[in-house]
C-alpha positions, 0 to 999 in steps of 0.5 A: 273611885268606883262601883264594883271595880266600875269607874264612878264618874261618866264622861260622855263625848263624840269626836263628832261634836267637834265637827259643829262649824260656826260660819263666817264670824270673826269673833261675834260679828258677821264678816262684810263691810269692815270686818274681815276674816280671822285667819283660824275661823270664826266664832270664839265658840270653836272645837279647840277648847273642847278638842285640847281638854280631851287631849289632855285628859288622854295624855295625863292618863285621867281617861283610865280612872273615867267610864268614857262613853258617848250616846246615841242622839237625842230623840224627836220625842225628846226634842219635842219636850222643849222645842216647838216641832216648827222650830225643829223642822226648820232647823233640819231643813236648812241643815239638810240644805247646806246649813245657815242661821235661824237666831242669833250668833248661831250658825251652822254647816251642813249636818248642824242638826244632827250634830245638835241632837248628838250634844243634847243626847249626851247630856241626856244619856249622861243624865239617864245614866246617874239616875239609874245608878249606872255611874254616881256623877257625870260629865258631858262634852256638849257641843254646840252649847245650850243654855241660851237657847229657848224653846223656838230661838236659837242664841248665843252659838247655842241651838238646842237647850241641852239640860232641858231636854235631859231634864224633861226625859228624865221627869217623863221616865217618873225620875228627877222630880226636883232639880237644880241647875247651877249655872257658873258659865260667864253669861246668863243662862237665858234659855234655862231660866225662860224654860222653867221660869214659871216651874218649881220643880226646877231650882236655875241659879244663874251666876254670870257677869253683869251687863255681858251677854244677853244685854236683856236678862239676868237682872237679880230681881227676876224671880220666876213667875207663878208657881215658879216664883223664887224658883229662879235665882240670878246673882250678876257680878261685875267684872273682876271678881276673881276665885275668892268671890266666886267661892263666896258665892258658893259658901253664901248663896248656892248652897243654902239655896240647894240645902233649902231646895233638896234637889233630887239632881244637881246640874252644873252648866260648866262653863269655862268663860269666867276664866282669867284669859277668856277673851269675851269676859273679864271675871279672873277665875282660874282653874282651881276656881272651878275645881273648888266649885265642883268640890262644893256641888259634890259635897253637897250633892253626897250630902243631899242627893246620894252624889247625883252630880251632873256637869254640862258643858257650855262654854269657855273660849281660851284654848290654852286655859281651858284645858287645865279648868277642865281637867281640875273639874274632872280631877275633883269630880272623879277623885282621880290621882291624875293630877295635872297642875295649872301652870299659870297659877303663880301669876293668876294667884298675883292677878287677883282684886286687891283687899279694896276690891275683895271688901266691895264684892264681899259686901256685894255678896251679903247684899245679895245674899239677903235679897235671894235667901 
């Protein structure tokens, strides 16, 4: 697909990014007393997932038939949209001397805050660009993450709110007036939620597992407060409810939501860990779980926003299965012929809840279809 002879979907990326360190975790908890060090590093949120999905993408060729950018760093005018100039400080100054950890599960090594500028830069670059027509739809590599993070505490290996800040300059260049944040990442979008919880120019549908990650949020009945009530949509599943539930979903809630809301912009929070071999969730999606998904937000964005589509990466931490996930999104999103088929999907498709199952989420489903709607 493209726009004068132009690639119509951006992928923006910076090897940088992959250089984030995440400090001596194993897995999520500090190493000390009894827990001992992993042998290949520490916190599951790693440079690998990120690294492999974008070796794939250049062997498969799927590079040729993208417009490969990177973009400059978020700017402290930018940052200053979303994040407490206290907080900005701080993190500088502790990147400055040598790194450490201002929240919670967020540590970073010397270079951390740059770093975290350059991860909120492409998605703001990325954002600027579909806007101005430059390219129909986007993907960006973002890394560290973003959507736990509020506006002065870090969480979740996430230290700057990434679609925030592309979404506050967009609105401060008189673009992006009403936007919708969908979030498929395994855990609650926290920070995006509390960023506009209290706004309706900003539609955040988080869908997550229940009782996973934060303990605190996501609870169905929280709406948004004031002019932002009904503006926050939270659809929590238990664990194991595979593709058909999530497309489900899709067809039940997301998109009459965005139909009702007319977005100017759709936002993707793509997250991977709702993936059927991710280690810190339980919720067997697969790779074609998300590329239906991205053709779902893609026709609706044609149908509602002239095809302005957004993915930003959070997260997702099997380094085999990622990769795959990643591609089938670009796949669909970019309508490229580089087609790299998942090689696990016989299994995955015998992995799957059972009819009992499918009938209990499905009445879930209806259940929280009539409460959000």
């Amino acid at each position: 697909m493209s726009i004068e002879g132009k690639p119509t979907t951006g992928f923006y990326w910076d090897e940088r990014c992959f250089w984030h360190a995440g400090g001596n975790y194993a897995m999520t908890l500090p190493i000390g007393g009894f827990v001992q060090p992993l042998a290949a590093g520490g916190l599951p949120e790693s440079p690998e997932t990120k690294r492999r999905l974008k070796n794939l993408m250049d062997v498969s060729g799927i590079t040729a038939d993208l417009a490969m950018r990177s973009a400059p760093e978020a700017s402290r005018e930018d940052l200053l949209r979303v994040h407490p100039e206290a907080y900005l400080d701080a993190f500088k100054a502790m990147s400055d001397a040598g790194g450490g950890e201002l929240g919670l599960r967020t540590p970073f090594a010397q270079g951390g805050y740059k770093i975290a500028t350059l991860s909120a830069g492409l998605a703001t670059t990325a954002l600027a660009d579909i806007m101005a027509g430059r390219v129909r739809n986007a993907y960006a590599l973002s890394r560290p993450p973003g959507h736990h993070c509020l506006p002065d505490w870090p969480n979740g290996f996430c230290l700057l709110a990434n679609i925030a800040i592309a979404i506050e300059a967009a609105k401060a260049r008189g673009e992006a007036g009403r936007v919708a944040v969908i979030d498929w990442d395994v855990h609650h979008g926290n920070g995006t939620e509390h960023i506009y919880y209290e706004r309706d120019d900003v539609l955040t549908i988080s869908i997550h597992q229940e009782r996973n990650y934060p303990l605190d949020t996501g609870d169905i009945q929280d709406r948004g407060r004031g002019a932002g009530e009904g503006f926050n949509m939270n659809i929590p599943l238990p664990p194991g409810a595979g593709h058909d539930t999530y497309l489900e979903v899709m067809e039940r809630i997301v998109l009459p939501a965005l139909d009702s809301y007319k977005p100017d912009v759709i936002i993707v929070a793509c997250g991977f860990d709702a993936g059927i071999f991710d280690p810190i969730a339980r919720m067997l999606c697969t790779a074609e779980t998300f590329g239906a998904m991205t053709g779902q937000l893609k026709e609706a964005a044609g149908r509602l926003c002239e095809g302005r589509l957004l993915m930003v990466h959070e997260g997702g931490y099997s380094e085999v299965y990622v990769p795959f996930s990643g591609h089938r999104v670009l796949e669909v999103l970019s309508g490229s012929d580089k087609v790299v088929p998942d090689p696990m999907a016989a299994t995955v498709a015998q992995r799957q809840p059972g009819p009992a199952a499918r009938a209990f989420f499905s009445g879930l489903v209806g259940e929280m279809a009539q409460e959000l709607l």
